[in-house]
KEDREN-309318 format. One record per residue: residue number from 1; x, y, z of N, C-alpha, C in turn. Coordinates in steps of 0.05 Angstrom, whole numbers, plus 5000, padded with zeros to 4 digits. Atoms other than C-alpha are relative to their C-alpha. Example, Ala and Ser with C-alpha at 12.3 -4.5 7.8 and 13.67 -1.06 7.14 Angstrom:
% residues 2
num  n_X  n_Y  n_Z  ca_X  ca_Y  ca_Z  c_X  c_Y  c_Z
1  5018  4976  5000  5246  4910  5156  5018  5024  5000
2  4984  4976  4999  5273  4979  5143  4985  5022  5014
//
This chain:
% residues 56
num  n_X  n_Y  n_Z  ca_X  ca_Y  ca_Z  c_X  c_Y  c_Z
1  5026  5009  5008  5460  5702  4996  5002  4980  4978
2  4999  5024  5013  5484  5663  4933  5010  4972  5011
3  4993  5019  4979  5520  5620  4976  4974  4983  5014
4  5026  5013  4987  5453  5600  5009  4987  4983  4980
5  5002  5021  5026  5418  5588  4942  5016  4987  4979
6  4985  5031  5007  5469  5544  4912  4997  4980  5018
7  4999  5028  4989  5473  5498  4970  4979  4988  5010
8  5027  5009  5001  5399  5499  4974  4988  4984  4983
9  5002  5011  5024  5400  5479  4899  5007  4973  5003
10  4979  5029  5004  5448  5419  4904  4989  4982  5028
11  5018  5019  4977  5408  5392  4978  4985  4981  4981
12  5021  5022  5010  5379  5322  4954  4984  4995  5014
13  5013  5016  4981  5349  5303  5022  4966  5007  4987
14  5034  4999  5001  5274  5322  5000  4999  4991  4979
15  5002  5028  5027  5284  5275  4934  4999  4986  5015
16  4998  5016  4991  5304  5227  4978  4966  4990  5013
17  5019  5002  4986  5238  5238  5021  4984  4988  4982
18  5013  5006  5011  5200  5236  4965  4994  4966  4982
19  4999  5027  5014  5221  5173  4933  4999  4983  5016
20  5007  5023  4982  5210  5140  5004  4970  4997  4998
21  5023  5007  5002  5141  5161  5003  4998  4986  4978
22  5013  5005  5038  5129  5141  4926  4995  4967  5012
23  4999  5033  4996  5148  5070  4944  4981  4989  5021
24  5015  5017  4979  5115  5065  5013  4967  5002  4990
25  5026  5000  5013  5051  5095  4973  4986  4972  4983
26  5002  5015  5027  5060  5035  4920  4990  4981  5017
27  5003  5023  4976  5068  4982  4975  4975  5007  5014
28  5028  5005  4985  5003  5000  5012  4982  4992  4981
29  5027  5002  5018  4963  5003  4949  4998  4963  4987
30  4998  5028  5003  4994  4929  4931  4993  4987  5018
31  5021  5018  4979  4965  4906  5002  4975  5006  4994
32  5019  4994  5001  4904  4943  4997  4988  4981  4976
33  5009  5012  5018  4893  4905  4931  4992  4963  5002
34  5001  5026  4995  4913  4840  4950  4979  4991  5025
35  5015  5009  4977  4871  4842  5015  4965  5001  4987
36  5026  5006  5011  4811  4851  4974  4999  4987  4986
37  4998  5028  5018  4823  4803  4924  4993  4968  5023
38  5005  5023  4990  4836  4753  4981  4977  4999  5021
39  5032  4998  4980  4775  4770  5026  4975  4988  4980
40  5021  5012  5021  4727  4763  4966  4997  4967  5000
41  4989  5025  5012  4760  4694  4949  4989  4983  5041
42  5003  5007  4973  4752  4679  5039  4968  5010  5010
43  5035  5002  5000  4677  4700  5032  4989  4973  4989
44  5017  5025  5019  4663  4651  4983  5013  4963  5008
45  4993  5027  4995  4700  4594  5018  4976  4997  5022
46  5021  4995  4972  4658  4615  5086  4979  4987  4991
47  5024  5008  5006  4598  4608  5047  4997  4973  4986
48  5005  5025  4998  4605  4541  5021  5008  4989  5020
49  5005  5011  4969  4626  4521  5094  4980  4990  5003
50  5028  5004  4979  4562  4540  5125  4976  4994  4983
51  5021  5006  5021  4521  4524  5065  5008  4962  5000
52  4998  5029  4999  4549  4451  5080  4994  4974  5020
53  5004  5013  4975  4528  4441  5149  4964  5002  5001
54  5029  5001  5001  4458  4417  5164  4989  5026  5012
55  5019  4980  4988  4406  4471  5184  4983  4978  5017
56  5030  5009  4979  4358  4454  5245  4976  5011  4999
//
């Protein structure tokens, strides 16, 4: 049975897991950010577009 918990102790693989999520967490939240930053910024081009074309 110590035999089990020692080599249960010294297993890294679920660090490993964890520090994949951490990163892939980081990376979505840096798109998520940037896609709203650049949508805002692609509203406001839109709207001087169609604010440039005559109305009938």
């Amino acid at each position: 049975m110590s035999g089990l918990l020692k080599r249960f102790q010294k297993d890294a693989s679920g660090a490993t897991a964890i520090e994949y999520a951490l990163i892939a967490g980081l990376i979505s939240i840096v798109i998520v950010a940037s896609a709203t930053a650049i949508g805002g910024s692609l509203s406001d081009i839109f709207t001087k577009v169609n604010a440039g074309f005559p109305t009938s």
